[in-house]
Structure formats: C-alpha cells, structure tokens
C-alpha positions, 0 to 999 in steps of 0.5 A: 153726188157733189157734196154741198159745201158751208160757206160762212165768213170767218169773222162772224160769230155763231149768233150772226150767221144764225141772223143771215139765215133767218127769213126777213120779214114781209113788208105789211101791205095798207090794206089793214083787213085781208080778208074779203067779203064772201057772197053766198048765192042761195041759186047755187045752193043745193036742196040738201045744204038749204034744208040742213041750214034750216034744221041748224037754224030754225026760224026763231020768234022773238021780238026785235026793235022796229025803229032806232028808238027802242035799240039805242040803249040796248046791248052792243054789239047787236044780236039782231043780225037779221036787221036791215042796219046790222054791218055783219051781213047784207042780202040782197032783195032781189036776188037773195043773195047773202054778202057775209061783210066780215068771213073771219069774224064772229058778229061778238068780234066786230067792232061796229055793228050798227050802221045807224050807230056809225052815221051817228058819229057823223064827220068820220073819214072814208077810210073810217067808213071803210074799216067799219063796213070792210071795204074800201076807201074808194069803194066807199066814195063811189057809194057815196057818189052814187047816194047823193045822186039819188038824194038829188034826183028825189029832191028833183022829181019832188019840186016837178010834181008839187 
C-alpha cells in the first residue's frame, strides 16, 4: 500500500496551513427561515395516535375572547392557539387538516402571533408579511392577489342584488 505523502509549501507557517485545511464557510442562502411548514393530515392518522393525542391533550374549558376588543390588551404572545387569527397554526375547514406554520418554534418564541395585531401595522412590505406568517414573498402576493378578487367579486355581487 502507496503511503500518502504531506505536501505543504515550505514558506507557510504552522498557523497558515492549519487555516488551508480549515472547511470554508457555506454561502448563507436569502431565505432568512429554513424550516418549512409542516401539514398534518388527521386522514392519515392512526386511531391509536388520535386517541393518545386526546389523553395528551384534553379539551379544556376556558373562556377565550370573542371579538378583537377584549384581546387587544391581553398578553403576547397569545395563548389562545385555537384562535382563528392565531399565526401558529391553520386548519382547514374542510378537511381538517392542521398546517403547523412555524415546526421549529414553541408558539412562546414566535414573534408575531396575532394576525390582527400584524394587519394593525398596516403598510409593511411582502417580505414583512412573509417573515411573520413564514412564507414566501411571492407566496404572499399571490394570497393577496387572489383576496382582492374576492373582495371585488363581493362588492359586485352587492351593487347586482340592491
């Protein structure tokens, strides 16, 4: 067997070789969050992993705010996860699906939690937007987009029936 042989420049120092052989550090990427939102299926779920999420989590009575004035002054970030308006999670109506928007987080470590609180702000920019709600720029156009249109086809269907 060929024995491997050191090769290193006689006019560098110890301290200069040892920077050569150092790896180089990756390029950052623009993506500012790596992490994706994960979708839970409750289709795909097994019986016996639905029934441990109930004992692990019971439904709880508590009473909760009904309308944007009674949880304007209340803590941040919101404990009410279950909330419509709460950016942690999303489920969809139809076919109760659960979108987990931030995976890596605690709902304590996001920053934003409420979207009312967010569309108080007003006039922040698409890639705002997209930072808070983890998604991305264009993502958020196209939700925008596709909003207006249903304001506009509302406002239509309004002045046809008066």
């Amino acid at each position: 067997m060929p024995e491997k042989k050191m090769l290193a420049a006689p006019d560098l120092n110890e301290e200069e070789i040892l920077e050569q052989e150092q790896p180089k550090p990756q390029r950052s990427t623009k993506r500012k969050r790596p992490v994706r939102g994960k979708t839970i299926a409750i289709k795909r779920l097994t019986k016996e992993s639905l029934r441990l999420g109930k004992i692990l989590y019971p439904e709880a009575e508590y009473e909760k705010p009904r309308v944007r004035h009674e949880c304007l002054n209340m803590e941040r970030p919101c404990p009410y996860v279950s909330c419509v308006y709460h950016l942690y999670l999303d489920v969809n109506p139809e076919t109760g699906s659960i979108k987990l928007n931030f995976p890596d987080l605690e709902v304590w470590e996001i920053p934003e939690t409420c979207a009312l609180d967010v569309a108080e702000k007003g006039g922040i920019t698409l890639e705002e937007v997209g930072e808070i709600m983890n998604l991305t720029r264009e993502r958020i156009r196209q939700v925008e987009v596709r909003g207006l249109a249903k304001v506009l086809e509302g406002a239509k269907s309004r002045c046809l029936h008066e």
